[in-house]
N, CA, C and O of each residue as an XYZ file, in Angstrom:
256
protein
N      -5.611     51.957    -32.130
C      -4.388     52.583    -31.672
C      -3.592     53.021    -32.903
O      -3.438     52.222    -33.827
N      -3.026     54.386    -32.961
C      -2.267     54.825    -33.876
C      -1.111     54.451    -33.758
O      -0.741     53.813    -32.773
N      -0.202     54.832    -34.898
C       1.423     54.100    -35.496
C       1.978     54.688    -33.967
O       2.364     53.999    -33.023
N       1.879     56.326    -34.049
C       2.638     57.560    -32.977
C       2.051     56.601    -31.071
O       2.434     56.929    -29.948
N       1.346     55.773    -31.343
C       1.167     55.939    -29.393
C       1.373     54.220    -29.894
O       1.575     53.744    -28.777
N       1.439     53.132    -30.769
C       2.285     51.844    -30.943
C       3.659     52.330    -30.454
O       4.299     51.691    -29.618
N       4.084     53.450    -30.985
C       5.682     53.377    -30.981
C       6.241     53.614    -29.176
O       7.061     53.042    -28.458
N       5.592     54.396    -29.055
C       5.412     54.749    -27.469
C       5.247     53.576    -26.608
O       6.166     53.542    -25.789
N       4.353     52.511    -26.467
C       3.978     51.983    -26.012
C       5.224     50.705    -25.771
O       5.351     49.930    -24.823
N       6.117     50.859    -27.133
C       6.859     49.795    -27.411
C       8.163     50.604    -26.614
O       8.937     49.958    -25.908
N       8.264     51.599    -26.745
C       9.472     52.796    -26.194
C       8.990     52.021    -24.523
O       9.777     51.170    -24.109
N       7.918     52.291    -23.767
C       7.731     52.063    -22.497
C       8.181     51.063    -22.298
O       9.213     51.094    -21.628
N       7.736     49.853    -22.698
C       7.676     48.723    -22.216
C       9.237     47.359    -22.574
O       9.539     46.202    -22.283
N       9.924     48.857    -23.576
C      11.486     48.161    -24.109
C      12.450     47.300    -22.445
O      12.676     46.111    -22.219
N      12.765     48.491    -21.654
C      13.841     47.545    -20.967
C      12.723     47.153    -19.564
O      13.313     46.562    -18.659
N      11.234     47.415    -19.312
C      11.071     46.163    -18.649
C      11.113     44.325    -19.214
O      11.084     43.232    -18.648
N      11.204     44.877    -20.773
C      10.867     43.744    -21.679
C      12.094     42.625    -21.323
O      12.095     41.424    -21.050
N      13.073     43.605    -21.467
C      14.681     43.534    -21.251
C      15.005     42.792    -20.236
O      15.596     41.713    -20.237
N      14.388     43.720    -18.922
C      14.721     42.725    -18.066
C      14.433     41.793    -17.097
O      15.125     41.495    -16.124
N      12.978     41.193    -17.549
C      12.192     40.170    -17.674
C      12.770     38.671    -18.631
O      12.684     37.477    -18.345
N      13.280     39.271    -19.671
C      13.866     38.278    -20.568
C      15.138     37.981    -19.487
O      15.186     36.813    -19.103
N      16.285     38.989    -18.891
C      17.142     38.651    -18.561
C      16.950     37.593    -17.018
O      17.792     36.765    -16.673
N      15.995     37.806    -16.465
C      15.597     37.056    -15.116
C      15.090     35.625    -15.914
O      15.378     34.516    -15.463
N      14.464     35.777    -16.898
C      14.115     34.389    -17.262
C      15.390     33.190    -17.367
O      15.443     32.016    -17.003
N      16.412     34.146    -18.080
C      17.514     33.412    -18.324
C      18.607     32.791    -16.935
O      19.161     31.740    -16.614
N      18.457     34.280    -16.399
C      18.902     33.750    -14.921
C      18.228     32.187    -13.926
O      18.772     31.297    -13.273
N      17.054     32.468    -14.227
C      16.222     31.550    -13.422
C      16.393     30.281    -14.267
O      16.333     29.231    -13.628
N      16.585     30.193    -15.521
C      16.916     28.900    -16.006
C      17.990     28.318    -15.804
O      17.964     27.093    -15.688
N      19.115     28.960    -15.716
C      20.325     28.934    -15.980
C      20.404     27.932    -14.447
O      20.823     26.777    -14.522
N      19.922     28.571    -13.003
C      19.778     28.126    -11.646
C      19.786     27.016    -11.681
O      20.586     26.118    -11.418
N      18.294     27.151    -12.224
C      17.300     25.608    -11.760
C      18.200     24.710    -13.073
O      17.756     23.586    -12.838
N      18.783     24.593    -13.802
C      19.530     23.264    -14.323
C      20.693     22.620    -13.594
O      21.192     21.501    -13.716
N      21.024     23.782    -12.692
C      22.223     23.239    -11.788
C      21.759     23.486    -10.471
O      22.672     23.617     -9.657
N      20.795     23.571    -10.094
C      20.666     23.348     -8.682
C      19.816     22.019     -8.394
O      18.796     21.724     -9.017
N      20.411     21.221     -7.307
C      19.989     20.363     -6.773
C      18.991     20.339     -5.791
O      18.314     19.313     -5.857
N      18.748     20.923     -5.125
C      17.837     20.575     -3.575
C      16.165     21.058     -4.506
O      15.846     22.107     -5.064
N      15.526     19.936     -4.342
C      14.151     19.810     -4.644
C      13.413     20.906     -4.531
O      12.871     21.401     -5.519
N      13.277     21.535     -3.043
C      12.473     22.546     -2.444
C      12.806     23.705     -3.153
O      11.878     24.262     -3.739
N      14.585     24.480     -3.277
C      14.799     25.337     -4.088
C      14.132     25.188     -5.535
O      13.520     26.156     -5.985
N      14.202     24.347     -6.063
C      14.277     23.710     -7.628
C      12.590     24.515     -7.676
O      12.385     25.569     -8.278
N      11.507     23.731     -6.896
C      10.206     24.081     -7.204
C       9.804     25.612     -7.110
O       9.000     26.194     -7.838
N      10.928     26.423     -5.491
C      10.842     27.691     -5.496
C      11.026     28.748     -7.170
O      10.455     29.756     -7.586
N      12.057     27.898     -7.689
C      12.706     28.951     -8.753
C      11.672     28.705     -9.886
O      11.143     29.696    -10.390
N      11.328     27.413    -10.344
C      10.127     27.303    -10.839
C       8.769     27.858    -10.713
O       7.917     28.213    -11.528
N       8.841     27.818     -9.454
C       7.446     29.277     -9.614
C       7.923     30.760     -9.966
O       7.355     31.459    -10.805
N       8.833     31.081     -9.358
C       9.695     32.408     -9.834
C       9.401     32.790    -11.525
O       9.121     33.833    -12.117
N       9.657     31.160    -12.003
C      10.212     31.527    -13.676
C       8.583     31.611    -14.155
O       8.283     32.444    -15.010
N       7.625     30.795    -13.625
C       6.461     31.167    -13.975
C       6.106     32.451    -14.018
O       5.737     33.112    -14.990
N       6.258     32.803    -12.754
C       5.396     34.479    -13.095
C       6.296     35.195    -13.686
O       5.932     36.357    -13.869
N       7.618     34.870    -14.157
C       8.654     35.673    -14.859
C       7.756     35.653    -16.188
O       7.127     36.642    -16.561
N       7.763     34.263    -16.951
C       7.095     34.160    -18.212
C       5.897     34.730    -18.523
O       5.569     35.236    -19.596
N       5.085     34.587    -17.243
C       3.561     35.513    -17.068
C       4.024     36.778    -17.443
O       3.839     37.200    -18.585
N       4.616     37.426    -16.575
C       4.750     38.976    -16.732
C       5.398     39.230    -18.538
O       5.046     39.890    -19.515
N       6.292     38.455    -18.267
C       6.907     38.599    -20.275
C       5.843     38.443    -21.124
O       5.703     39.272    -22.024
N       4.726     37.140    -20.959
C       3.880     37.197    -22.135
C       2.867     38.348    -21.902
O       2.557     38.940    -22.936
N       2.229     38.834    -20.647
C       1.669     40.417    -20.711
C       2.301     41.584    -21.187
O       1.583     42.528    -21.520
N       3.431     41.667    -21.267
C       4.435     42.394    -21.872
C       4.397     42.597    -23.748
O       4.275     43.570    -24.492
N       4.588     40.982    -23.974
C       4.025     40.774    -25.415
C       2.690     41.358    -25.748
O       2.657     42.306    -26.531
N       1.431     40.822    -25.160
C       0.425     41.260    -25.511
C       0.541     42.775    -25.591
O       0.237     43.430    -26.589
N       1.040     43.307    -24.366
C       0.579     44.865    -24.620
C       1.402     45.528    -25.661
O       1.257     46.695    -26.025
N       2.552     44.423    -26.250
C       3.281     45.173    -27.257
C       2.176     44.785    -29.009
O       1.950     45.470    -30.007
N       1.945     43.978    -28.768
C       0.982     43.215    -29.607
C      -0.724     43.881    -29.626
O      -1.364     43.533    -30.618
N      -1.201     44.462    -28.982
C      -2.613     45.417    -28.651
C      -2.916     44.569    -28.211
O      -3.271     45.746    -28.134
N      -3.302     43.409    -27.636
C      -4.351     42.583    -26.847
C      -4.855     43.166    -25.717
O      -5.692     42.573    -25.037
C-alpha cells in the first residue's frame, strides 16, 4: 500500500474511529454506575463489540 491510499484510508476511517472511541467511553462511564446485574452484563457485551469494532478499525489503520 502506498503513502497517497495510507492517507486515505486513515481520512475514511477518522470519525468512525471517533465515534467508536466516544461509545466506548459512554459505555464505561454506564456500567461503573449502574447497578442492576442484567443491565451491567447487557452494556458489557455492548462495550465488547464496541472494542472489537475499534481494534478492526486499528488494524485497518495499521495494514493488517
Amino acid at each position: 500500500m502506498n503513502t497517497e491510499q495510507k492517507r486515505l484510508i486513515e481520512r475514511l476511517i477518522e470519525v468512525p474511529q471517533a465515534r467508536t472511541e466516544q461509545l466506548i467511553t459512554l459505555l464505561s462511564t454506564w456500567l461503573e454506575v449502574e447497578r442492576d446485574s442484567e443491565t451491567c452484563n447487557m452494556i458489557c457485551i455492548a462495550l465488547t463489540c464496541t472494542r472489537e469494532i475499534d481494534q478492526s478499525l486499528n488494524d485497518v489503520r495499521e495494514g493488517k
